[in-house]
N, C-alpha and C positions, 0 to 999 in steps of 0.2 A: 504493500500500500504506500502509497507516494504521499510526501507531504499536501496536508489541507490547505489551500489559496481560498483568495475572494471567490474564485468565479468555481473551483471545483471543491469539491469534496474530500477528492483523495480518493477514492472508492466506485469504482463503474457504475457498479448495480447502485450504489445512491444519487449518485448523477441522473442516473438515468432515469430512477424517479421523481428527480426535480425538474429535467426535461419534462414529462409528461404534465406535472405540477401546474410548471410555465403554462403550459398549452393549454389547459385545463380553464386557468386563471385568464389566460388571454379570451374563451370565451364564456367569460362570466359566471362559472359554477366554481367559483373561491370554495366552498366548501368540498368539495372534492380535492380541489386543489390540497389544502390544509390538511387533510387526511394522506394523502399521500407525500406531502412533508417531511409528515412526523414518521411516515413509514423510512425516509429516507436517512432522517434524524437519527431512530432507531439505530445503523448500519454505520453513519458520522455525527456522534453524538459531540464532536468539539469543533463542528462546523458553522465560525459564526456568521458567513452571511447565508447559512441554510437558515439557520435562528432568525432571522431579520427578515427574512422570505417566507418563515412559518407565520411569524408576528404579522408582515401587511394581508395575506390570506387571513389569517385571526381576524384583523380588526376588519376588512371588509365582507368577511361574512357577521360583521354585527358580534364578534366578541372578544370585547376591549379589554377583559379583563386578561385572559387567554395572552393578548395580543403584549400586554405588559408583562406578562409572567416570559413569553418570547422574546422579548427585549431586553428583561433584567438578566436573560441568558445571554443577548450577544454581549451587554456589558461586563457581565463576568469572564467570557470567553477572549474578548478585545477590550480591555480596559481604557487604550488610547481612544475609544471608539469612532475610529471611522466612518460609520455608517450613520452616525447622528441620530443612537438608540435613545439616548437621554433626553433630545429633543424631541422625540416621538412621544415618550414618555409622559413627559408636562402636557402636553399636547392631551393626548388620552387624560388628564386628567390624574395621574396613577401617580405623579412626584411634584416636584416644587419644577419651575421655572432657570434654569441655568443663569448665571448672568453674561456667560459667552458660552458660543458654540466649541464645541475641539473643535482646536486647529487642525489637530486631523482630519478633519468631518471636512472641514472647510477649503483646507490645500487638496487633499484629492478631489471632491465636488469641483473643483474649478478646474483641475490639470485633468479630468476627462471631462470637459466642457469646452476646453480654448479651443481644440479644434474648430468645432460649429459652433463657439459664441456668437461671432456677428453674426451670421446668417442666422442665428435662432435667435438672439435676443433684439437687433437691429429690424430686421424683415420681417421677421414673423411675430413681434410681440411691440412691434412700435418703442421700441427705449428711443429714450431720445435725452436722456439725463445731461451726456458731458454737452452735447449743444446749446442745452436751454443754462447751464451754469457758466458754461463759457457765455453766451447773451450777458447774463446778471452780473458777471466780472466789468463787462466793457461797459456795460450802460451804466453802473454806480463809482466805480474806481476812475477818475479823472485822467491820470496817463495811460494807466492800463498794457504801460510796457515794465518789465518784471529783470531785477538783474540776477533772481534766483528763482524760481517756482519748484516745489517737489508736491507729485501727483500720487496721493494715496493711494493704494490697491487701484494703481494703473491699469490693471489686467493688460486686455491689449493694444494700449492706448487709442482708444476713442477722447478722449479729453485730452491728449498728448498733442494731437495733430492739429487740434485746434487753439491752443495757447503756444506752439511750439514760435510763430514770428514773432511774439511779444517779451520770448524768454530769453535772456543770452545766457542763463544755463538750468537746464531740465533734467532733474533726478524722478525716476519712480519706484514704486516701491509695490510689491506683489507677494503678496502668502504660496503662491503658485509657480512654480520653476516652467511650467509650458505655457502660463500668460507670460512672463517674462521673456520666454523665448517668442512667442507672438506680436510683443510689444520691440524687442528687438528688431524684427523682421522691418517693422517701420523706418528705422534708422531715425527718429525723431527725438529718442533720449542723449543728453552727453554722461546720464550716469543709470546706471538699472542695479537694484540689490532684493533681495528674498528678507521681509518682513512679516513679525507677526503683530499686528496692532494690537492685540489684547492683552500684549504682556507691559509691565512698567518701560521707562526707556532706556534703561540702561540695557536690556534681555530683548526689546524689539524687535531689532539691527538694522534700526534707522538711523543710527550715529555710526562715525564714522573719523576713528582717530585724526584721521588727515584731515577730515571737514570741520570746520566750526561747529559749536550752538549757534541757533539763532543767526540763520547764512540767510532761510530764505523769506523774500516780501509777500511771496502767496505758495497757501499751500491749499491745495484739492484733495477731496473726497469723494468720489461721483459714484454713488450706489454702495457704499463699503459701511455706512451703520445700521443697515438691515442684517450684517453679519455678523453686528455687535451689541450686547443688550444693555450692559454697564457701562457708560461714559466717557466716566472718568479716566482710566488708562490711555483713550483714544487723542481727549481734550488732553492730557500731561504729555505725551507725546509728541502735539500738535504744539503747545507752549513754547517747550524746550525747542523745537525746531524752526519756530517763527521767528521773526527781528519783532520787535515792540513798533505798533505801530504797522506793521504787516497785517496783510490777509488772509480769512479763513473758507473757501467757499466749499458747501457740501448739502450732500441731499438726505432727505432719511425717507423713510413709509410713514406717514402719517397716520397715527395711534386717534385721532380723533378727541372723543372725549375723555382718553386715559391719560391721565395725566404722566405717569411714569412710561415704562418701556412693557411689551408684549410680547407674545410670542404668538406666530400666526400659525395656522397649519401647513402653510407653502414653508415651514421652519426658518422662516425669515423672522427678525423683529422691528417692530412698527416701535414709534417715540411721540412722546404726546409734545406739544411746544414748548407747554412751561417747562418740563420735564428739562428740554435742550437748553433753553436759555438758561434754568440753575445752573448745569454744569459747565455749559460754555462763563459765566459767568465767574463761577469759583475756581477756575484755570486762569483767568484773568482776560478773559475778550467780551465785548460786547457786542451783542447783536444789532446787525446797522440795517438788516433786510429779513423779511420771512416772507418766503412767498408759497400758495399754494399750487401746486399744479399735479397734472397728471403723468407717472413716469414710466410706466410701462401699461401692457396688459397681459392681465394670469386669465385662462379658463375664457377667453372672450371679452371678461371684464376689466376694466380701467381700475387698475392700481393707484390709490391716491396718494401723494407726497409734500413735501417741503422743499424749498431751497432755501439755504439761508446762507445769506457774506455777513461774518464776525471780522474786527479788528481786534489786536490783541494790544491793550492798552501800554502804553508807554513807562 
């Protein structure tokens, strides 16, 4: 028996009845599905994305609770969890709310996405985020040419190509090693480094011995706080790397009437306004713009959002 991967089991005959599973699932008899899961479970019992396969059959045949007990297995079996069990988890209702995703969950979801991001989130789901942020830069910031700009969770620079004549030097930064090489491929950065924003900054590695603190006049964020539920780490980050008196432009999912942060079922999280402006605030920027717009669409339906440009006071 060969070692157990994401995608195999280790084991023929288990395989092969997750193949059937799949199929099963594909048209619509989850229950069937889930039964023959567990038969394959049975055969790779330390299979955690069989676990994670048995859990979305659980909760879509209607049993959440089943579907939690499947998930508290892939966490046990993959502790870094990749699969983003934890966040399913809150979701069902069954734990508390994380206040960030793993970054595992997060760097793999992206490095099998870079491929078809633009064509999937560009075309077919309308994002239009780094466009409408780049707009809100040039219509509120009076020169709007930049002698440093670093672009948060770059991915594959969409927001890069559109501030890139204003910048005479453009750093990004990406959780994901094939958005990076994506955003590479542009040739529109003079610096690219693998970042995790949810750690403090000194553990980030968005600093950078040869670089200064506080190098750049604007710093972007275009779609990267729906991948963060607690603030705070993202804004101390953002501090330390701004000049006083620099800019902060970035978008979120709009929480509505909640005042703090959410977790949605798309495992994204939404932010309520007050909620951003406290922390934008106790980092030391103020908020100079909010505006609401629409940033994508999930399921057909319009995503609703923020944009906000903060300065970071002097």
């Amino acid at each position: 028996m060969t070692a157990a991967t994401q995608h195999s089991s280790g084991d023929m005959l288990a395989d092969r009845r997750a193949d059937y599973a799949r199929l099963l699932a594909g048209s619509g008899d989850f229950a069937s599905a889930r039964e023959l899961m567990e038969q394959a479970l049975e055969l790779a019992p330390r299979w955690a994305a069989g676990w994670f396969r048995l859990a979305e059959y659980a909760e879509k045949s209607g049993l959440k609770e089943a579907a939690a007990a499947g998930l508290a297995k892939v966490l046990d079996l993959a502790p870094a969890d990749p699969f983003g069990a934890g966040l399913k988890i809150a979701v069902l209702g069954a734990g508390v709310v994380p206040s960030a995703p793993p970054s595992r969950y997060v760097e793999q979801l992206f490095d099998d996405y870079a491929e078809r991001f633009e064509t999937a989130l560009v075309e077919r789901l309308d994002y239009s985020v780094p466009e409408k942020l780049a707009t809100l830069i040039f219509e509120h910031i009076r020169s709007a040419r930049f002698s440093s700009v670093a672009d948060l969770g770059c991915g594959t620079g969409l927001f890069g190509i559109r501030i890139r004549e204003r910048a005479a030097f453009l750093e990004g930064f990406d959780l994901s090693a094939n958005m990076l090489a994506k955003a590479r491929e542009k040739q529109v950065y003079d610096r690219l480094a693998q970042a995790d924003l949810s750690l403090s900054p000194f553990e980030s590695g968005i600093f950078d011995p040869d670089l200064p603190f506080g190098r750049a006049d604007l710093v972007s964020a275009a779609d990267v706080l729906m991948y963060l539920g607690e603030l705070t780490p993202l804004f101390a980050n953002t501090a330390n790397l701004i000049a006083p008196g620099g800019h902060f432009a970035f978008s979120v999912e709009d929480a509505g009437a909640d005042q703090g942060y959410v977790l949605r079922t798309s495992l994204r999280y939404a932010h309520g306004e007050a909620y951003v402006r406290e922390r934008a605030a106790a980092a030391g920027f103020d908020v100079l713009v909010s505006q609401a717009t629409v940033i994508r669409k999930d399921a057909g339906e319009p995503v609703h959002g923020r944009l906000f440009l903060a300065s970071r006071r002097a």
